[in-house]
CHARMM internal coordinates of N, CA and C (Angstrom, degrees):
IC EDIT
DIST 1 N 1 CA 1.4404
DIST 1 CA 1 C 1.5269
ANGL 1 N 1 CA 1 C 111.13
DIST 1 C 2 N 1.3295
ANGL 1 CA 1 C 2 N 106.57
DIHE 1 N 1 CA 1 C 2 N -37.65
DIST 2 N 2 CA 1.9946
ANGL 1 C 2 N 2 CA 105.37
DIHE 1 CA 1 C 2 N 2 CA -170.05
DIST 2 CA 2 C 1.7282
ANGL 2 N 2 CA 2 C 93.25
DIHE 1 C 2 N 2 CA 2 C -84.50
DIST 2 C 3 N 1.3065
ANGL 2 CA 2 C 3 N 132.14
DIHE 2 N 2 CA 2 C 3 N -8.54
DIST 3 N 3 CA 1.4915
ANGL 2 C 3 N 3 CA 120.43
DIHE 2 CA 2 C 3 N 3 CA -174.45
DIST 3 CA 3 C 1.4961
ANGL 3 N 3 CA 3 C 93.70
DIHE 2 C 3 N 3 CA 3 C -97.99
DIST 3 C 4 N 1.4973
ANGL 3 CA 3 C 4 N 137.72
DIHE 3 N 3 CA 3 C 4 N -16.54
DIST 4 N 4 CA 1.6578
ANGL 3 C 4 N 4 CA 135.30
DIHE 3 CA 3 C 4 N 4 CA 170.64
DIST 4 CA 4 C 1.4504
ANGL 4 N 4 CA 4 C 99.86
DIHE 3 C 4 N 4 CA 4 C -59.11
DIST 4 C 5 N 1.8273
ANGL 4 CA 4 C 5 N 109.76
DIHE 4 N 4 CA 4 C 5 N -58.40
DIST 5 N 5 CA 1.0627
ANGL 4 C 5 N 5 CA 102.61
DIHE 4 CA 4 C 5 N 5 CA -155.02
DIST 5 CA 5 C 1.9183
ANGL 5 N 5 CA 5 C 103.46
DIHE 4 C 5 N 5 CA 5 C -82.81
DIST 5 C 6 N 1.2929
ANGL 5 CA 5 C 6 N 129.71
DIHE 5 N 5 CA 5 C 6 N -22.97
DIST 6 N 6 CA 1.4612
ANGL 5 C 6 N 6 CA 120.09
DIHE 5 CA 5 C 6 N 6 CA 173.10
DIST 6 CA 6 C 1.9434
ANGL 6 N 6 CA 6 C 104.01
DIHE 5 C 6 N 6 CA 6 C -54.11
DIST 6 C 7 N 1.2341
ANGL 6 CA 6 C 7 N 95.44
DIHE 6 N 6 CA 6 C 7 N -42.91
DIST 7 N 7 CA 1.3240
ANGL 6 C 7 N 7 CA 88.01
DIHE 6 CA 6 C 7 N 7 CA 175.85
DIST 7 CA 7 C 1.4714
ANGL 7 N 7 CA 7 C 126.48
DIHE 6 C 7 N 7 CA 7 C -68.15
DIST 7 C 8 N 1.3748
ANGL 7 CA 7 C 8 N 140.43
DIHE 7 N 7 CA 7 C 8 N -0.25
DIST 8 N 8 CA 0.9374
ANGL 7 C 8 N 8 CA 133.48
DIHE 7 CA 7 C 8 N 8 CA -168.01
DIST 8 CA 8 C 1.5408
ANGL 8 N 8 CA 8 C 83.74
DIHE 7 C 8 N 8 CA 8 C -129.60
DIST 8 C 9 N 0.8909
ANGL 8 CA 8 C 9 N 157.71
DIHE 8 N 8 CA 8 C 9 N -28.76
DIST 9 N 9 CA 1.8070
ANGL 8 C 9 N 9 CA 146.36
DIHE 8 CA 8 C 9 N 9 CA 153.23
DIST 9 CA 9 C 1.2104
ANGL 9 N 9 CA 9 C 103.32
DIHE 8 C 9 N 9 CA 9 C -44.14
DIST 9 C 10 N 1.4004
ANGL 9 CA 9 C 10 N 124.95
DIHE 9 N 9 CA 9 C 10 N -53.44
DIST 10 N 10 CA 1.3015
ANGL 9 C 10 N 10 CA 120.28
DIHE 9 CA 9 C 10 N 10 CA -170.91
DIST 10 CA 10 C 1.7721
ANGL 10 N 10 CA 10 C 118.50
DIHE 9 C 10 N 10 CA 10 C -66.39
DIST 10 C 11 N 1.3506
ANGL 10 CA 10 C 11 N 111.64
DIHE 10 N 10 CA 10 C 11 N -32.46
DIST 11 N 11 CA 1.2684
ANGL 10 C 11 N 11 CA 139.90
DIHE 10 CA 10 C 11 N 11 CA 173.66
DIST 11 CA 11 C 1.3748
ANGL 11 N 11 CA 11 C 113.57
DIHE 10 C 11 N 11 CA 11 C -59.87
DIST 11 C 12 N 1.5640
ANGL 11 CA 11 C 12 N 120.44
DIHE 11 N 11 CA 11 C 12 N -41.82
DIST 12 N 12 CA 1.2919
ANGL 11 C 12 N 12 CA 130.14
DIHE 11 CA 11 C 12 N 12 CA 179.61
DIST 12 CA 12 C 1.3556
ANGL 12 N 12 CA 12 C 114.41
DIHE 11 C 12 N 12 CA 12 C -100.69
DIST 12 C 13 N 1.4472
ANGL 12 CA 12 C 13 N 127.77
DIHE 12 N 12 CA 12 C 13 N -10.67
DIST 13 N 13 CA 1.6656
ANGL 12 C 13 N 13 CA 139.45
DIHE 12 CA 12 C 13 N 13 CA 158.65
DIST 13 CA 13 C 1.6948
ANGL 13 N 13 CA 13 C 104.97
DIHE 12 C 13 N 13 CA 13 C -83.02
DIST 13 C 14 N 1.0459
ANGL 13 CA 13 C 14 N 116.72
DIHE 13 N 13 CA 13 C 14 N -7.54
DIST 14 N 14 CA 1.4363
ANGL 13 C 14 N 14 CA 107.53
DIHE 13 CA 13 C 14 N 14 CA 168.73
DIST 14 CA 14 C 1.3077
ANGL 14 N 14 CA 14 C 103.67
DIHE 13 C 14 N 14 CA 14 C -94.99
DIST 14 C 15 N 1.6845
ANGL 14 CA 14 C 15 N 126.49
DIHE 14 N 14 CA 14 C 15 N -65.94
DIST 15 N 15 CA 1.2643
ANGL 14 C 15 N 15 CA 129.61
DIHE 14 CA 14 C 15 N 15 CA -168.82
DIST 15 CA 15 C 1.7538
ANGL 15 N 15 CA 15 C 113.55
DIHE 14 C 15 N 15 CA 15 C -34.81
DIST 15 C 16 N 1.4720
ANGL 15 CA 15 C 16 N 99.38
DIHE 15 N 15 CA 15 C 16 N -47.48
DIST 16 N 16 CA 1.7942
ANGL 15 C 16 N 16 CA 118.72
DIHE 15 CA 15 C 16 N 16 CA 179.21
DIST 16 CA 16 C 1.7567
ANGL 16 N 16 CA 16 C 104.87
DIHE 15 C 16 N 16 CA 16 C -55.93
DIST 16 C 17 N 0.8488
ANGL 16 CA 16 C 17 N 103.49
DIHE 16 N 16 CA 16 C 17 N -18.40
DIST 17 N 17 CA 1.8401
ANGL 16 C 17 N 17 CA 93.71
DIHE 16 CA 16 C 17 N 17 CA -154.30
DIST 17 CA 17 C 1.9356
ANGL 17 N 17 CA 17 C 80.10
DIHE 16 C 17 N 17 CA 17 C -117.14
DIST 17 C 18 N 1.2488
ANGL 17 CA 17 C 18 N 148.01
DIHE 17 N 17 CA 17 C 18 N -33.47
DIST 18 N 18 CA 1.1641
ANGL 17 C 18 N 18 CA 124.13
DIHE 17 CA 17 C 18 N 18 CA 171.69
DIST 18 CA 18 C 1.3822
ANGL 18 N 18 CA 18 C 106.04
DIHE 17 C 18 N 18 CA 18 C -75.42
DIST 18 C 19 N 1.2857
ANGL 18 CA 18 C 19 N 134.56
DIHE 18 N 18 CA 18 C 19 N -38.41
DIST 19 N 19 CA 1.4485
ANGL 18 C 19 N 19 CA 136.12
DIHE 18 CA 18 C 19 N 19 CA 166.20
DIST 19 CA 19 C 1.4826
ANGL 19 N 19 CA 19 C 116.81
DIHE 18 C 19 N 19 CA 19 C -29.22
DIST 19 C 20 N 1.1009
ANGL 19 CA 19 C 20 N 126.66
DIHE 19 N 19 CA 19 C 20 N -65.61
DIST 20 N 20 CA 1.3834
ANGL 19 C 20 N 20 CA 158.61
DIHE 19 CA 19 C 20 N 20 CA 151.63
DIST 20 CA 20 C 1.6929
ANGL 20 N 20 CA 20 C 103.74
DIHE 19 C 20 N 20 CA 20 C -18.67
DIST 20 C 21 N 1.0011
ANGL 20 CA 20 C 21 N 94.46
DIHE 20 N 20 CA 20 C 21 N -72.56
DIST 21 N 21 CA 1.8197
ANGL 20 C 21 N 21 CA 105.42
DIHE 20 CA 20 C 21 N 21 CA 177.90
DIST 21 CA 21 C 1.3822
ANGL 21 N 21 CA 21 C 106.50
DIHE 20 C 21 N 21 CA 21 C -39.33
DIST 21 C 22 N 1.7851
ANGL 21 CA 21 C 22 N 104.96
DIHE 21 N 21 CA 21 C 22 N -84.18
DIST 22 N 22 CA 1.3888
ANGL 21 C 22 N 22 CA 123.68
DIHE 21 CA 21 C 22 N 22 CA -174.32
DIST 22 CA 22 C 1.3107
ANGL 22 N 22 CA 22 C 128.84
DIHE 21 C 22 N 22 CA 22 C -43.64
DIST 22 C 23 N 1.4180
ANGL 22 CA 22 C 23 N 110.01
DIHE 22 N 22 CA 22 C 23 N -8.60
DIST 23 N 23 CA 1.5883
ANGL 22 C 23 N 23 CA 98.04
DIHE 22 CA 22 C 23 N 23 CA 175.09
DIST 23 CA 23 C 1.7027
ANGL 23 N 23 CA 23 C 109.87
DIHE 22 C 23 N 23 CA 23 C -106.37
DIST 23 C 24 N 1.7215
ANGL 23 CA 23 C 24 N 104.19
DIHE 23 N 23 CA 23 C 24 N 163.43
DIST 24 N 24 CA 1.3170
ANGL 23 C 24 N 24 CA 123.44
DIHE 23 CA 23 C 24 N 24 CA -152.43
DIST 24 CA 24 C 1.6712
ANGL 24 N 24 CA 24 C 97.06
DIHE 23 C 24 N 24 CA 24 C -118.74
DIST 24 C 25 N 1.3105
ANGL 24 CA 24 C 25 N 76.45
DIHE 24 N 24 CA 24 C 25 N 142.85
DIST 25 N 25 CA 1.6653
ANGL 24 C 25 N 25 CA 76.23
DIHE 24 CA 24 C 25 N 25 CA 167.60
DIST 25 CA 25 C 1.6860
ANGL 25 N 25 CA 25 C 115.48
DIHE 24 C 25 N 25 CA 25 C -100.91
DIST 25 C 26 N 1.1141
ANGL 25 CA 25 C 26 N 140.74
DIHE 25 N 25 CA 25 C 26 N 129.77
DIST 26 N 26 CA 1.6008
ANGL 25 C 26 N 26 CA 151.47
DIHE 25 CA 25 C 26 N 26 CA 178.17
DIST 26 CA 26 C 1.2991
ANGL 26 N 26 CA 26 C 100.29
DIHE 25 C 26 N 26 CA 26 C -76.02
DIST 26 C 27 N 1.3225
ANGL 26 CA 26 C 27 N 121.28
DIHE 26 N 26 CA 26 C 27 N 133.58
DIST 27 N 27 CA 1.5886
ANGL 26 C 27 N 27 CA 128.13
DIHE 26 CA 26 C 27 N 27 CA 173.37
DIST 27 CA 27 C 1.2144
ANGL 27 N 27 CA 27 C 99.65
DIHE 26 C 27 N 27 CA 27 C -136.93
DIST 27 C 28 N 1.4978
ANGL 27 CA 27 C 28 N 147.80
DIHE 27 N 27 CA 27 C 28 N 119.63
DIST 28 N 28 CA 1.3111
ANGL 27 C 28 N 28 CA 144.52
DIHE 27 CA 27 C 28 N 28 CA 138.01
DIST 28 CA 28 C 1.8505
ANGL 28 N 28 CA 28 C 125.94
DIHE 27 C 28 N 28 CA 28 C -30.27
DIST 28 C 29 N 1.2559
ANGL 28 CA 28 C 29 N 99.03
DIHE 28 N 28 CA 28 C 29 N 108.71
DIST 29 N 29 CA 1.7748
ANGL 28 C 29 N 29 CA 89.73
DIHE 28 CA 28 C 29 N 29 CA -175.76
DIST 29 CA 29 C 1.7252
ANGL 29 N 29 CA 29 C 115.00
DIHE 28 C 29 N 29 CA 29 C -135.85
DIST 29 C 30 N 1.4584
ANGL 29 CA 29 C 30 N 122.66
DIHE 29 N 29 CA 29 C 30 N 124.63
DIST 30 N 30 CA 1.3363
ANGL 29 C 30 N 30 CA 123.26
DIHE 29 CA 29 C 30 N 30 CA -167.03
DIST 30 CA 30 C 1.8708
ANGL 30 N 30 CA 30 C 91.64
DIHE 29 C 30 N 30 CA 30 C -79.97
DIST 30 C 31 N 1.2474
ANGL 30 CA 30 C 31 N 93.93
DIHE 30 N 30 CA 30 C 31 N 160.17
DIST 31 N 31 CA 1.9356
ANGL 30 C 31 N 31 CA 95.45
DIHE 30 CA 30 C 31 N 31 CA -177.70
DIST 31 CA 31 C 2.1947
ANGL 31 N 31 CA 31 C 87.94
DIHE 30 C 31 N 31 CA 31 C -105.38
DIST 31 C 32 N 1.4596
ANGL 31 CA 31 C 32 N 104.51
DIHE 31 N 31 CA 31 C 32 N 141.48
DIST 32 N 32 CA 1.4804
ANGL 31 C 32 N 32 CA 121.54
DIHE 31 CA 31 C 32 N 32 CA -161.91
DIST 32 CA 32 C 1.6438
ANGL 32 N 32 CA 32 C 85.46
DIHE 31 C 32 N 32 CA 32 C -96.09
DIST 32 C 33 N 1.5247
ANGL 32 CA 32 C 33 N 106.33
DIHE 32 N 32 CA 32 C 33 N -47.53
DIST 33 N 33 CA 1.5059
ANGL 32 C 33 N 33 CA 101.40
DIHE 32 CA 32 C 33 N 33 CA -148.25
DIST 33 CA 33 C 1.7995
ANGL 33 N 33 CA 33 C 87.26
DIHE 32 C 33 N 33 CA 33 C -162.12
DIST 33 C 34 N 1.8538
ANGL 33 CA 33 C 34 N 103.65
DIHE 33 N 33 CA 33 C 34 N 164.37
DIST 34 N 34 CA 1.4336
ANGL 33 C 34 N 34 CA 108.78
DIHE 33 CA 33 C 34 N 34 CA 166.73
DIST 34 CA 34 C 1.6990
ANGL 34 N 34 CA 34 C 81.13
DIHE 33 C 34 N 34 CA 34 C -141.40
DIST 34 C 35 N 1.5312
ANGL 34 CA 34 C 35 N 118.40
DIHE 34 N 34 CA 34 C 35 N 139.10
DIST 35 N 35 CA 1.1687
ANGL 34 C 35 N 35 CA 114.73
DIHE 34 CA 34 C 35 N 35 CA 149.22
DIST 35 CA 35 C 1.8766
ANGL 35 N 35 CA 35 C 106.12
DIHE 34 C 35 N 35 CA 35 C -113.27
DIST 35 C 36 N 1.0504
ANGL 35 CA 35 C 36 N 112.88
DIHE 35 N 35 CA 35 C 36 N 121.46
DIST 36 N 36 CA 1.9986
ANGL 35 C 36 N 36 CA 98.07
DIHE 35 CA 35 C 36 N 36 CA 168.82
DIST 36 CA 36 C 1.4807
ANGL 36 N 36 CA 36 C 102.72
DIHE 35 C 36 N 36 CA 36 C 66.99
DIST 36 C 37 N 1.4777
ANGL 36 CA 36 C 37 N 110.19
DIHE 36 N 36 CA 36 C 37 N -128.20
DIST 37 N 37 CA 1.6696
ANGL 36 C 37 N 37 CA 108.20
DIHE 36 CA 36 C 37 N 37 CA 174.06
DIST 37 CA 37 C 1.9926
ANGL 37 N 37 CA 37 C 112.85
DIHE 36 C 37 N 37 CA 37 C -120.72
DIST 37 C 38 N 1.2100
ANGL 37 CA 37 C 38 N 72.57
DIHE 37 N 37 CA 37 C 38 N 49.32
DIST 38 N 38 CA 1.8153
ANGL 37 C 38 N 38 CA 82.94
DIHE 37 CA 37 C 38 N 38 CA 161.20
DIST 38 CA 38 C 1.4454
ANGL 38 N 38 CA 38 C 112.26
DIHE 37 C 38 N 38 CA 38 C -142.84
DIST 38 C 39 N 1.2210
ANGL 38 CA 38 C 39 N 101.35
DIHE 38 N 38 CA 38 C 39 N 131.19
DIST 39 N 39 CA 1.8308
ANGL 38 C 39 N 39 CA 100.39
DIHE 38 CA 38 C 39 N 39 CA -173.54
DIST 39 CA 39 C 2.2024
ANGL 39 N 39 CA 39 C 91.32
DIHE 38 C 39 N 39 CA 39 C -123.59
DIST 39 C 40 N 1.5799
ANGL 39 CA 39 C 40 N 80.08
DIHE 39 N 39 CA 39 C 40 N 144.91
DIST 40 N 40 CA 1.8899
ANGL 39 C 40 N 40 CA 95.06
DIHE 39 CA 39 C 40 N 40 CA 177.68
DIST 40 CA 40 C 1.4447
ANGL 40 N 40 CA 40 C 101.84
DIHE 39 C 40 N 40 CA 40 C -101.43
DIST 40 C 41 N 1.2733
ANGL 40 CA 40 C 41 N 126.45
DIHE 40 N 40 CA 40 C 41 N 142.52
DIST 41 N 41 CA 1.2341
ANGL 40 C 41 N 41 CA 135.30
DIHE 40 CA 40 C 41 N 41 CA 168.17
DIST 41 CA 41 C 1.2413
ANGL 41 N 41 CA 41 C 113.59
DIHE 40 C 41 N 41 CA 41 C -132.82
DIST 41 C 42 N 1.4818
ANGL 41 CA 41 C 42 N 120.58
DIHE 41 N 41 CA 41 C 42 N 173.62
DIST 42 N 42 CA 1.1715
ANGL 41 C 42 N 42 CA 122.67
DIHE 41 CA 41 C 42 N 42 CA 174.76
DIST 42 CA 42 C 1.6930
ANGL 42 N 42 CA 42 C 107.85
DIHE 41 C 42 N 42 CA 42 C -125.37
DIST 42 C 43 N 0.7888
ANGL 42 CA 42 C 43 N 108.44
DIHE 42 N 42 CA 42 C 43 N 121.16
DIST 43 N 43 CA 1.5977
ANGL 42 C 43 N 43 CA 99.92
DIHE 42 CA 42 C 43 N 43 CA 177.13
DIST 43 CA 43 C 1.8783
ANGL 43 N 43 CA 43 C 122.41
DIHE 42 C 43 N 43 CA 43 C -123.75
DIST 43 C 44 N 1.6043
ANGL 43 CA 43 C 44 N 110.45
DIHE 43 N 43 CA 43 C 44 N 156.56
DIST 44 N 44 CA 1.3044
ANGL 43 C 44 N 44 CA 112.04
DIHE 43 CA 43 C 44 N 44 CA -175.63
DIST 44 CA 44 C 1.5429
ANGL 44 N 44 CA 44 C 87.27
DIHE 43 C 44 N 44 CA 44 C -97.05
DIST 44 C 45 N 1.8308
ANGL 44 CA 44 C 45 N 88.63
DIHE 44 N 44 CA 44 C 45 N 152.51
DIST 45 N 45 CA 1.3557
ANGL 44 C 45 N 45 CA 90.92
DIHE 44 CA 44 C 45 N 45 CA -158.20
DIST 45 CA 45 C 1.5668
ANGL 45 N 45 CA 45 C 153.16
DIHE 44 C 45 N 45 CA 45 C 102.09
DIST 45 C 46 N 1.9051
ANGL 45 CA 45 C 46 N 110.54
DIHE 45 N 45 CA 45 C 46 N -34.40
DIST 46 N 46 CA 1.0720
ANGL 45 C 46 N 46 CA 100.10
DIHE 45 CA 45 C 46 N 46 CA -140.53
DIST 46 CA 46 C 1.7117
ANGL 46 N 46 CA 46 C 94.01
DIHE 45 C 46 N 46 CA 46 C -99.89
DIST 46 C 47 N 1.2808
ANGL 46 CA 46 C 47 N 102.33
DIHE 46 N 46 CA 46 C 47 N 75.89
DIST 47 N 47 CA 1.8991
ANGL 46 C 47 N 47 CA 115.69
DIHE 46 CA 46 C 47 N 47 CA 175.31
DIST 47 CA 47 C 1.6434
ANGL 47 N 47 CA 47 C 82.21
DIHE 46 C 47 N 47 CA 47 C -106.95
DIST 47 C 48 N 1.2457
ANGL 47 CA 47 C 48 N 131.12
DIHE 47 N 47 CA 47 C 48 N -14.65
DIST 48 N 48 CA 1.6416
ANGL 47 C 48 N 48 CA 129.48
DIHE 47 CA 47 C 48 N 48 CA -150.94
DIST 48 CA 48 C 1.5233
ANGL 48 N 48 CA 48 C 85.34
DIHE 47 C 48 N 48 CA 48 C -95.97
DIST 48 C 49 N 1.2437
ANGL 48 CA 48 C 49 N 138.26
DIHE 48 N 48 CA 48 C 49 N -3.53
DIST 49 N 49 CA 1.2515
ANGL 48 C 49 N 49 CA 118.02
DIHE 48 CA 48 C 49 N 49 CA -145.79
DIST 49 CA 49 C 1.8826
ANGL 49 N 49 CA 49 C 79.09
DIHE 48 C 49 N 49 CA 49 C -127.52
DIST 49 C 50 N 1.4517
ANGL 49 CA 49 C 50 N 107.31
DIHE 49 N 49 CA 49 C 50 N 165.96
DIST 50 N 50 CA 1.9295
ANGL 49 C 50 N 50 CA 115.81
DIHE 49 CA 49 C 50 N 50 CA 159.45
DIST 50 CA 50 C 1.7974
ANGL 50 N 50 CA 50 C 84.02
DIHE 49 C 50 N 50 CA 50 C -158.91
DIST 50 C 51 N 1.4857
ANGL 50 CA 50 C 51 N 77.21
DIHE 50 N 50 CA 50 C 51 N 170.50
DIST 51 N 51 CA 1.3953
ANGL 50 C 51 N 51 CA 126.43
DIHE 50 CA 50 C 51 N 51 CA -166.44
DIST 51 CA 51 C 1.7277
ANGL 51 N 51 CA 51 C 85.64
DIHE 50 C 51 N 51 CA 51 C -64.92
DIST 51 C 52 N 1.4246
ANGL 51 CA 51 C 52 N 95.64
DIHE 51 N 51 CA 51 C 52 N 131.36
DIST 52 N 52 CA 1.8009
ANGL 51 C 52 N 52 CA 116.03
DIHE 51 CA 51 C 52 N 52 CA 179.17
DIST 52 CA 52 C 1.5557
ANGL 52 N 52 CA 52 C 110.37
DIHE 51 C 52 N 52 CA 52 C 82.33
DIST 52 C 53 N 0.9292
ANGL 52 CA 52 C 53 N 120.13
DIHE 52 N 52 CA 52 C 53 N -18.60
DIST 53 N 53 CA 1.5587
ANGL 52 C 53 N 53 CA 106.54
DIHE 52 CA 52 C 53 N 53 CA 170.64
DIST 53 CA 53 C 1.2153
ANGL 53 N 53 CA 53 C 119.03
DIHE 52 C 53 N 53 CA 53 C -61.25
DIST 53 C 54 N 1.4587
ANGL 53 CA 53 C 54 N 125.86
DIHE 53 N 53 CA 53 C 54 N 141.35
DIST 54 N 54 CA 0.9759
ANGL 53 C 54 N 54 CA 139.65
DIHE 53 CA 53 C 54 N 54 CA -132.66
DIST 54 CA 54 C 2.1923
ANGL 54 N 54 CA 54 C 86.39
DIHE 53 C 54 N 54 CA 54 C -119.83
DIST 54 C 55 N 1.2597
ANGL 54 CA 54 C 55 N 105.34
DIHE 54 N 54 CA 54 C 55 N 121.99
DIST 55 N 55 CA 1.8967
ANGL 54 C 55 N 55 CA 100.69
DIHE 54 CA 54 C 55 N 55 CA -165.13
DIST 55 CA 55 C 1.7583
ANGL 55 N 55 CA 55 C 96.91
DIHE 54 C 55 N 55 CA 55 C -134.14
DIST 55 C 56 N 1.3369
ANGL 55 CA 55 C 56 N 117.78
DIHE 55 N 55 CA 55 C 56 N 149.33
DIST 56 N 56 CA 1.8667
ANGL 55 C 56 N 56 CA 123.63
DIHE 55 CA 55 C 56 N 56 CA -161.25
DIST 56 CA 56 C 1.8086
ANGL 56 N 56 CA 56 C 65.39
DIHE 55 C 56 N 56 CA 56 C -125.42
DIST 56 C 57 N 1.3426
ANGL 56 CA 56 C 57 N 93.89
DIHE 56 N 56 CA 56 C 57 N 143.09
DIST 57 N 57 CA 1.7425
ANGL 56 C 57 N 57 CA 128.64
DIHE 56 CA 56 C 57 N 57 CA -174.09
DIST 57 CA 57 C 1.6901
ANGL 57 N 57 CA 57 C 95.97
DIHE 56 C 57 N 57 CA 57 C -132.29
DIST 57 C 58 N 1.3813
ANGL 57 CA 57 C 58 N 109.82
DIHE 57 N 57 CA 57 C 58 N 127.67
DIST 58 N 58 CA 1.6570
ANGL 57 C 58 N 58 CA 107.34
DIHE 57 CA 57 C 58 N 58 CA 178.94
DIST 58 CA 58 C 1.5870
ANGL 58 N 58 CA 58 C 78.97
DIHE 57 C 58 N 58 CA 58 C -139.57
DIST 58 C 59 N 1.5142
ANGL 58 CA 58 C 59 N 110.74
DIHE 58 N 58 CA 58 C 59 N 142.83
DIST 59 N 59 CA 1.0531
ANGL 58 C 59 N 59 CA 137.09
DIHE 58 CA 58 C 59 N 59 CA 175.11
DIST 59 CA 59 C 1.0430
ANGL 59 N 59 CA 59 C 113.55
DIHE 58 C 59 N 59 CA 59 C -82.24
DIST 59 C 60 N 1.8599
ANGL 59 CA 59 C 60 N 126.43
DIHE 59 N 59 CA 59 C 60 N 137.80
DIST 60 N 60 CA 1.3154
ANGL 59 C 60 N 60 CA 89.54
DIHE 59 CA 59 C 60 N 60 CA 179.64
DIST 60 CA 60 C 1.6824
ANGL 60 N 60 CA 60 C 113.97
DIHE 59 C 60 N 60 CA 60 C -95.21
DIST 60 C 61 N 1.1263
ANGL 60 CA 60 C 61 N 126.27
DIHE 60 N 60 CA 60 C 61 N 158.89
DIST 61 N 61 CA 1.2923
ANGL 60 C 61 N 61 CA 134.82
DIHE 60 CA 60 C 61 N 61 CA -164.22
DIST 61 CA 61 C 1.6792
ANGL 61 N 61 CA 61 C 108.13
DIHE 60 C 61 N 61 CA 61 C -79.87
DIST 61 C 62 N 1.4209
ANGL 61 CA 61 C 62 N 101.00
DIHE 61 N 61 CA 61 C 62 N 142.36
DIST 62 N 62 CA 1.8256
ANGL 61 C 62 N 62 CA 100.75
DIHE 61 CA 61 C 62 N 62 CA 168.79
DIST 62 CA 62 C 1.0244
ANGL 62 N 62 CA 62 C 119.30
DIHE 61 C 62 N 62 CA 62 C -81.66
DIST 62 C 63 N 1.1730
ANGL 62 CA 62 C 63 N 130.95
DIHE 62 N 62 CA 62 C 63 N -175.91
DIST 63 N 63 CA 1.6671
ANGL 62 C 63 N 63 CA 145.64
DIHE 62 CA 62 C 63 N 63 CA -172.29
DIST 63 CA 63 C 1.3050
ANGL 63 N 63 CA 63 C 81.87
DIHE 62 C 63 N 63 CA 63 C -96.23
DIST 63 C 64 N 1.7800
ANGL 63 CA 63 C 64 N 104.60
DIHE 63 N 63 CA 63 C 64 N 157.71
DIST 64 N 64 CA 1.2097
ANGL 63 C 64 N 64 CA 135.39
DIHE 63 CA 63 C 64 N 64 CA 145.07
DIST 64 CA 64 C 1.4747
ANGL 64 N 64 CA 64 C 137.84
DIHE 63 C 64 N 64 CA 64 C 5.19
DIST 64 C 65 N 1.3136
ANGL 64 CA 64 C 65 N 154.74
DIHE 64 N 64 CA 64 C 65 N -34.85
DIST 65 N 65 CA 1.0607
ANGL 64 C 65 N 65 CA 127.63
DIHE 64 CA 64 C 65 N 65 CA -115.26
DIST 65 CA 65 C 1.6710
ANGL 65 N 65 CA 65 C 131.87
DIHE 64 C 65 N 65 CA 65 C -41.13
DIST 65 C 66 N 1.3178
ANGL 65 CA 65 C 66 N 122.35
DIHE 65 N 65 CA 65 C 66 N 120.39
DIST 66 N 66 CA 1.1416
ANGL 65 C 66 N 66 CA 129.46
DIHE 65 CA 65 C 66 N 66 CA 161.17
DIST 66 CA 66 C 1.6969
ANGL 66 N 66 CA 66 C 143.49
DIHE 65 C 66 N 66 CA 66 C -70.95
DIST 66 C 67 N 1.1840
ANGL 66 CA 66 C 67 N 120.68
DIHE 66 N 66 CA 66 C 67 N 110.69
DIST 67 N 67 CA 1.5084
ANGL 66 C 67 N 67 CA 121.23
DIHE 66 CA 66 C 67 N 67 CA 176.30
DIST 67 CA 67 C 1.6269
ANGL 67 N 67 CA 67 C 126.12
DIHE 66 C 67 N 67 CA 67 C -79.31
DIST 67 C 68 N 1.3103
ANGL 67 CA 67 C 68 N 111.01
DIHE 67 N 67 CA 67 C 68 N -177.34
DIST 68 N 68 CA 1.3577
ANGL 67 C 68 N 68 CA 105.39
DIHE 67 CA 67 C 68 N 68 CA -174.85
DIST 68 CA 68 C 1.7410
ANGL 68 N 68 CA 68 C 105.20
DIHE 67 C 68 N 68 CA 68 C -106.06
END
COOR INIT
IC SEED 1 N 1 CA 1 C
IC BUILD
């Protein structure tokens, strides 16, 4: 019975602590400038952020264009 339940503490102290990891924080950010392959932005927020973090940029996408 006490090796079910070590196993299921341990089971639920893992799940908690990769949970924890895996999530991202979202910051809204206008782009200032691109020179080459460095682009400047400005972002709200970005006290959350330091130097070397590693950040995924998604553009946002246009509408459609439609023909006749």
């Amino acid at each position: 019975m006490s090796k079910k339940l070590l196993t299921l503490a341990l089971a639920v102290a893992f799940m908690a602590s990769t949970a924890t990891v895996s999530m991202a924080a979202k910051i809204k950010c206008t782009v200032d400038g691109v020179e080459g392959d460095k682009v400047t932005m400005t972002c709200d927020g970005a006290d959350k952020l330091k130097a070397g973090d590693k950040v995924e940029v998604k553009a946002k996408s246009g509408k459609a264009i439609e023909g006749c």
